[in-house]
VOGU-3710 file (C-alpha; in Angstrom, 3 decimals, decimal comma):
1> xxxxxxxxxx> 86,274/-23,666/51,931  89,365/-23,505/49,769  89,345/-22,503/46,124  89,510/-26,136/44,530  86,078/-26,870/46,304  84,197/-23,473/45,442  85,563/-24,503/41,450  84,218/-28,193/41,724  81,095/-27,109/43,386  80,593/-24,444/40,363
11> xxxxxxxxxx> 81,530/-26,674/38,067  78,764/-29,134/39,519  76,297/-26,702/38,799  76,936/-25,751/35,399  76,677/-29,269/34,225  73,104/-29,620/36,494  72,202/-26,635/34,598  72,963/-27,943/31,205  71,502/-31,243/32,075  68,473/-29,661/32,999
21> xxxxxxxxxx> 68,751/-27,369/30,031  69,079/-30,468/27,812  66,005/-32,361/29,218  63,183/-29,631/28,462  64,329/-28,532/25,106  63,354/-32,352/24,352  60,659/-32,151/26,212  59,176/-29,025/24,443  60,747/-30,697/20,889  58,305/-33,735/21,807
31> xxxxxxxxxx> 55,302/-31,837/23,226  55,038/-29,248/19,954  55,715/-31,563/16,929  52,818/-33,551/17,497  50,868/-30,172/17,636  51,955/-28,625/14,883  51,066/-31,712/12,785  47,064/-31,371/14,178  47,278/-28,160/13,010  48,545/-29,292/9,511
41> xxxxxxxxxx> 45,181/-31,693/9,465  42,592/-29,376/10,485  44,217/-26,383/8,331  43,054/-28,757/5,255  39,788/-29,701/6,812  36,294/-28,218/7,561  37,715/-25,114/9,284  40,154/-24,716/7,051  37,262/-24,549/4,378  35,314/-22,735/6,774
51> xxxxxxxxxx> 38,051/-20,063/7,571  38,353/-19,151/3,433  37,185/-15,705/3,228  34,387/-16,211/0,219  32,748/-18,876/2,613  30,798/-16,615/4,738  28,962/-15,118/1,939  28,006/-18,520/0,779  26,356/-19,616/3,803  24,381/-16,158/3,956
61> xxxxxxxxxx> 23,349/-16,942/0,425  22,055/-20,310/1,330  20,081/-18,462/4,588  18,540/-16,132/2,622  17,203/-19,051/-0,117  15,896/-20,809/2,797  13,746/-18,195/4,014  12,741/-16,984/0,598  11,620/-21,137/0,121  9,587/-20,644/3,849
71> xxxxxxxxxx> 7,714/-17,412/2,806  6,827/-18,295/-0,424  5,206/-21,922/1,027  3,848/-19,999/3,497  2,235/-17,809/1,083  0,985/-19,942/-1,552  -0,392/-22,702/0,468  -3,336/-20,953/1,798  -4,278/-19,316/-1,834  -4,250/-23,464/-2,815
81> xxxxxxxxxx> -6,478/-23,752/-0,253  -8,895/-21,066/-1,463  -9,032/-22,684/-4,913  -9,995/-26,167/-3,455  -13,832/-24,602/-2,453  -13,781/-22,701/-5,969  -13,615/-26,037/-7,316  -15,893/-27,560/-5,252  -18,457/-24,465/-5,911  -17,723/-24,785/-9,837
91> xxxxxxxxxx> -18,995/-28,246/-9,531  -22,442/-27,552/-7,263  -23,067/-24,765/-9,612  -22,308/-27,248/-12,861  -24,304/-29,938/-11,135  -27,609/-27,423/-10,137  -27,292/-26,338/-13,735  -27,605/-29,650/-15,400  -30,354/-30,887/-12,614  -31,905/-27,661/-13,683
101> xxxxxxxxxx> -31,767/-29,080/-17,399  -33,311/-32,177/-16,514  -36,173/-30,891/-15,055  -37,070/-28,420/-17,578  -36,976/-31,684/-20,281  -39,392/-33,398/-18,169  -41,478/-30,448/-17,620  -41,642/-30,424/-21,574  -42,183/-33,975/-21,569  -45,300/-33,760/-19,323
111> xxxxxxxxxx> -46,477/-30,894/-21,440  -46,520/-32,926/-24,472  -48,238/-35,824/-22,530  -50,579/-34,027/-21,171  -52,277/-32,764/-24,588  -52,135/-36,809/-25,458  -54,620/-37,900/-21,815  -57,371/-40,076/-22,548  -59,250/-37,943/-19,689  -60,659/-34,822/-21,056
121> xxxxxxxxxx> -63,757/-32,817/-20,412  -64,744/-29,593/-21,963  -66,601/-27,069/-19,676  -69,888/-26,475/-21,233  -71,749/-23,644/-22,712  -73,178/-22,906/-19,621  -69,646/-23,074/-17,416  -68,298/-21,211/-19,617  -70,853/-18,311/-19,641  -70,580/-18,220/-15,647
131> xxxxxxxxxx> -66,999/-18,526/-15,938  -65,380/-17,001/-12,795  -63,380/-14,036/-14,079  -59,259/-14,567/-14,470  -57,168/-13,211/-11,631  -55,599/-10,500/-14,257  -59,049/-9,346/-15,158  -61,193/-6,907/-13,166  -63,672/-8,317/-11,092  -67,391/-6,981/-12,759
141> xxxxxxxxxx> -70,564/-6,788/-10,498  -72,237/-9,819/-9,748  -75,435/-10,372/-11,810  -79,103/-10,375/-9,827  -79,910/-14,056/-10,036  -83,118/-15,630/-8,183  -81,704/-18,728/-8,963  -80,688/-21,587/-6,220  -77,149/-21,997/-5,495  -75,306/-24,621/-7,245
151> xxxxxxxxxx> -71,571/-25,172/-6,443  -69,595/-23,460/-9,046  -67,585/-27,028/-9,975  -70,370/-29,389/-9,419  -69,810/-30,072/-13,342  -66,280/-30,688/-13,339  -65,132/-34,061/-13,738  -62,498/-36,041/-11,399  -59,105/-37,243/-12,881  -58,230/-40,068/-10,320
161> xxxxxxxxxx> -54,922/-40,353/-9,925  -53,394/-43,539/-8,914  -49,331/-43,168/-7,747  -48,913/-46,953/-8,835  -49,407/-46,382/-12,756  -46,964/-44,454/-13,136  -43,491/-43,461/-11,886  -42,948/-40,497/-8,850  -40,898/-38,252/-10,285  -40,921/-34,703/-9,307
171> xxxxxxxxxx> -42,629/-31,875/-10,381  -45,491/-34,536/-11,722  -49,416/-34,498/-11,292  -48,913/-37,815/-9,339  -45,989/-36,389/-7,509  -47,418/-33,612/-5,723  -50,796/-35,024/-4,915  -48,595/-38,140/-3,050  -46,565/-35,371/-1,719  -49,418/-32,989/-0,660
181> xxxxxxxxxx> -52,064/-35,807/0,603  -51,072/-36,358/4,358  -50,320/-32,948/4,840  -53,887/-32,021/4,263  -55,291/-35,384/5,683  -53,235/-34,419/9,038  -54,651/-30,596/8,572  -51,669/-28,798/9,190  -52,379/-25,305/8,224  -48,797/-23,771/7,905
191> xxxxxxxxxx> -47,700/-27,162/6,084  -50,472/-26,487/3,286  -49,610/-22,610/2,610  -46,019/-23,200/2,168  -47,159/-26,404/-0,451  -49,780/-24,113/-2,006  -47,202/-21,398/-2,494  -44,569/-23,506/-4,587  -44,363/-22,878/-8,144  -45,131/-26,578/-9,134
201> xxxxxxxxxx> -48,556/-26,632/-7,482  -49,501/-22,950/-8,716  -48,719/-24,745/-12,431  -50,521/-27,729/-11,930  -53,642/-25,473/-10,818  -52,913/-23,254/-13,788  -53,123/-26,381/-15,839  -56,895/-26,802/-15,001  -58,639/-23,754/-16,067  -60,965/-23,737/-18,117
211> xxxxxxxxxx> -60,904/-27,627/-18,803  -63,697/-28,563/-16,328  -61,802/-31,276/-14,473  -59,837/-31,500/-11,379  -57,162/-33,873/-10,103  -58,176/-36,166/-7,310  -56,322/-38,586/-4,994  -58,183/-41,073/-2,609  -61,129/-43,305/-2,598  -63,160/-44,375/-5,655
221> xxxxxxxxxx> -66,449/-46,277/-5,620  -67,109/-48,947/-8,069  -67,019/-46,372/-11,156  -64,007/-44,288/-10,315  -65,513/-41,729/-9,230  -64,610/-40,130/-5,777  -65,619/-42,117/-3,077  -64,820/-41,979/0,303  -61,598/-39,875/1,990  -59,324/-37,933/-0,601
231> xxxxxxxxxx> -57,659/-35,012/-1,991  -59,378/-32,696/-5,025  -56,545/-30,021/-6,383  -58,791/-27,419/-8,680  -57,942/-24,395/-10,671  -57,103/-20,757/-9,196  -55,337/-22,530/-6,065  -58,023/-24,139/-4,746  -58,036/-27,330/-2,784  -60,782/-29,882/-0,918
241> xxxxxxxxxx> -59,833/-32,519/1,600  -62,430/-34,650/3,467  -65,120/-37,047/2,380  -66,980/-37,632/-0,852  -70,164/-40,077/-2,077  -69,862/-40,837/-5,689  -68,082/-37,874/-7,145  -69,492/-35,022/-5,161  -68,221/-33,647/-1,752  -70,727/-34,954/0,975
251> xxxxxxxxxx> -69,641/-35,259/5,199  -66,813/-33,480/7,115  -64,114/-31,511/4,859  -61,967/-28,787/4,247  -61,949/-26,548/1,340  -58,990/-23,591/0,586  -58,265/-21,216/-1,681  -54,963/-18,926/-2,141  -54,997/-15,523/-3,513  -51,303/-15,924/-5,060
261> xxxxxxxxxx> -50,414/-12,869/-7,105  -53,857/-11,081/-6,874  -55,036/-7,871/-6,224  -58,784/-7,337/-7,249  -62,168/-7,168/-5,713  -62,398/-10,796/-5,233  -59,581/-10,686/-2,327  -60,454/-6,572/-1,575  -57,932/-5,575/-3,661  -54,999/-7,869/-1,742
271> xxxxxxxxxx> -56,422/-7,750/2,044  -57,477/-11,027/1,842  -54,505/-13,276/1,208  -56,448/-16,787/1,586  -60,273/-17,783/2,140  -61,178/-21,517/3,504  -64,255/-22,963/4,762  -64,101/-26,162/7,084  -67,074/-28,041/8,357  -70,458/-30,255/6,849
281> xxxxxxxxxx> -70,825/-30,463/3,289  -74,146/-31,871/0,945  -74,287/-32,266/-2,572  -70,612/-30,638/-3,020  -71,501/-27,475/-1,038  -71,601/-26,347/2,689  -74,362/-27,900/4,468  -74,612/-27,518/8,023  -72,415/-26,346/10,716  -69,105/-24,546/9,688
291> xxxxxxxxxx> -66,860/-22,242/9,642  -65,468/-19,816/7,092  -61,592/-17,974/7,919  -59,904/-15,333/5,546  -55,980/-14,959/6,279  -56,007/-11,322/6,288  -52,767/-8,989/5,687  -53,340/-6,135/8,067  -50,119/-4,372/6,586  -52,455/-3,435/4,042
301> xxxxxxxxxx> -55,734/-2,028/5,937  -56,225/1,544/6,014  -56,502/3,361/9,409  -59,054/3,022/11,777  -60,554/0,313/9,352  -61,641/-3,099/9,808  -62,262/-6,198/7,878  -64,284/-9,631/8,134  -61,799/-12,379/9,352  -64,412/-15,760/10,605
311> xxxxxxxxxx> -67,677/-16,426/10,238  -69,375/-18,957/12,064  -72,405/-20,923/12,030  -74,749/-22,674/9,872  -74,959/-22,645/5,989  -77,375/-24,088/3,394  -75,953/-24,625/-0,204  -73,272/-22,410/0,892  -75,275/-19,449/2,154  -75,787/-18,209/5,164
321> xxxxxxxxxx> -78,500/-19,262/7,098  -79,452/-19,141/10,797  -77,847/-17,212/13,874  -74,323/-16,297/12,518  -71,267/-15,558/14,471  -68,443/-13,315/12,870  -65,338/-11,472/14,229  -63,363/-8,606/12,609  -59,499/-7,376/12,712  -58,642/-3,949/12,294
331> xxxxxxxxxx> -55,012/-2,874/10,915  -53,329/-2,948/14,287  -54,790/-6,745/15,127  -57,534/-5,675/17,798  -60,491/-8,091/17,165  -64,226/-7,325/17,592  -67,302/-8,949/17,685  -70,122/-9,859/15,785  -73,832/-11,034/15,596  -75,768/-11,468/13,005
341> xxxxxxxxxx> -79,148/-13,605/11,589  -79,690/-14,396/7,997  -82,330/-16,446/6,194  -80,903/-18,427/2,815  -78,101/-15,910/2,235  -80,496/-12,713/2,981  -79,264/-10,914/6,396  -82,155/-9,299/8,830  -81,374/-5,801/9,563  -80,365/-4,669/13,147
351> xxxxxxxxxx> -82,033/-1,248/12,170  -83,849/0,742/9,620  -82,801/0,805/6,252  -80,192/4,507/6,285  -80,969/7,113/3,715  -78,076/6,605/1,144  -79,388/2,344/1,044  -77,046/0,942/3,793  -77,907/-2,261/5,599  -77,450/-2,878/8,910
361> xxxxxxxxxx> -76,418/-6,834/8,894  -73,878/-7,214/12,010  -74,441/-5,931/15,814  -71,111/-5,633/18,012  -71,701/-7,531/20,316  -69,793/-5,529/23,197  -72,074/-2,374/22,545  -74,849/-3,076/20,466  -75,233/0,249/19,479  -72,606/-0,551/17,514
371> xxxxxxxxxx> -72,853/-2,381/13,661  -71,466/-2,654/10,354  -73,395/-1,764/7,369  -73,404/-3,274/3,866  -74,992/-1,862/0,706  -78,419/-2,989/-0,064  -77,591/-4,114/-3,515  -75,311/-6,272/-1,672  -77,527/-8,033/0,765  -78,596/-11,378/-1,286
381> xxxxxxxxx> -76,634/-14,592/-1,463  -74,318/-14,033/1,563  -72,188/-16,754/1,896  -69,276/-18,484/0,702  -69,573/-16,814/-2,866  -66,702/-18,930/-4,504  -68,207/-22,169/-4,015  -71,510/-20,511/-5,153  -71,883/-20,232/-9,176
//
């Protein structure tokens, strides 16, 4: 190859070069313009904002207002809870206090009505003489009396009560004899002691002492007077369901008495919480079969001690009389027993008369060596004493 070709050929390839030269200097020219302009944009954008050095502790303020906004909701909300139920017991209290208001006003009410009833009998001087003695009193020994027994409220008079002359509202006269009547009519034992125990009965048998009356509910014959099936609520907790003929308790009935609040000889000094007879009745005492129950608190018997719980069997004018069945409970519960035979109240003895007086009146009936004694001062009028007068 001679030197004019090697020059033309080099010369070839410096202008290929600068051609090629040429061509990317406008291609990178076009590419990165473009580029640089996007660049421009954004710089004066969000991340341009974004990318300002004060902006990061903005946004952690913001998170940490956030969260303080969560914790305090989250806090506060339950303590709004809380004081919803304080409301609501504010307003049950408010509410018993003003029912509570209400019935006291009534209560006086009835008071003051009561001292205006058309109805009222004064015991007389006899009944009041052989007043039974107060519950707050001590009980004194019985007088010696060869008289015959007479029930102890044969005098008092009836105040029928009729639930359509006036309105029921509670705590009434007319009230609880409507609420108390099928409870006794149906017998139903636990039903009547929980009744008997509520303060508004214990007031309305308050109400009656000494004013020779009691409050009746049922049957009346032509004269008003108790007739029939009804419900007799007398003074010192006592009650009478069953059947009466013409004002005086006569056929099959039910009579109780609750010892609420007592502690004297009458109940042996709190042993005895209740006493109810249930059987035949004549001329408004026990005649016939029957039998007699004290509800007895053994809590409150000494050791190795027992007392009289039933008695069963026949009774004239509320005495014993006849072939009499009785058990006893001792204070652990065991239950024993008894035989014994009385004539009008007077009991036969089982053996001689002991040295110091004591009576011999009922025979175990396991081991008839066995028997329980009673003073001899003691052995008259044996029966159902507080029906007796």
């Amino acid at each position: 190859m001679n030197l004019m070709e090697r020059k033309n050929r080099k010369d070839e390839q410096v202008e290929q070069y600068q051609r090629l030269s040429k061509e990317e200097d406008l291609e990178v020219l076009d590419f990165n313009e473009p580029e640089e302009e996007d660049e421009e944009e954004e710089a004066g954008g969000l991340q341009g904002l974004l990318r300002k050095p004060y902006m990061t502790t903005v946004l952690m303020g913001i998170i940490v207002v956030l969260l303080l906004c969560i914790i305090v909701l989250l806090v506060f909300m339950p303590s709004r809870k809380d004081s919803i139920p304080a409301d609501a017991d504010t307003n049950l209290q408010q509410n018993i206090t003003d029912y509570a208001k209400e019935q006291k006003e009534k209560e006086k009410e009835e008071a003051e009505d009561k001292n205006s009833e058309a109805v009222v009998v004064k015991p007389s001087a006899q009944e009041t003489v052989k007043e039974e003695p107060k519950e707050e009193t001590e009980e004194e020994e019985e007088p010696e009396t060869t008289e015959k027994p007479e029930a102890a409220d044969s005098d008092k008079t009836a105040v029928v009560v009729d639930v359509e002359d006036e309105n029921d509202e509670a705590y009434t006269k007319e009230f609880i004899l409507n609420e108390a009547l099928p409870y006794f009519a149906d017998n139903k034992q636990d039903a009547i002691w929980d009744l008997a125990h509520l303060k508004r009965y214990v007031k309305l048998s308050k109400e009656l002492e000494g004013t020779g009356k009691f409050y009746y509910q049922g049957d009346v014959d032509g004269n008003g007077r108790p007739n029939g099936k009804g419900l007799a609520i007398y003074e010192q907790n006592s009650y009478y369901y069953g059947e009466w003929s013409h004002g005086v308790r006569s056929g099959q009935g039910n009579w109780f008495r609750f010892y609420i609040g007592m502690r004297n000889k009458t109940n042996a000094m709190g042993k005895y919480m209740a006493h109810s007879y249930s059987g035949h009745w004549e001329n408004d005492l026990p005649n016939g079969d029957g039998a007699e129950h004290y509800e007895v608190d053994i809590s409150k018997l000494e050791g190795h001690t027992r007392i009289l719980q039933n008695v069963v069997g026949n009774f004239t004018d509320g005495l014993y009389d006849g072939d009499m069945y009785a058990n006893t409970v001792d204070y652990v519960g065991n239950v024993e027993e008894w035989n014994g035979v009385c004539d009008n109240g007077v009991f036969t003895l089982w053996r001689d008369m002991s040295a110091i007086g004591e009576c011999s009146v009922w025979q175990n009936r396991d081991d008839t060596s066995l028997c329980m004694d009673i003073d001899k001062s003691e052995n008259k009028n044996q029966g159902i004493r507080e029906l007796l007068k």
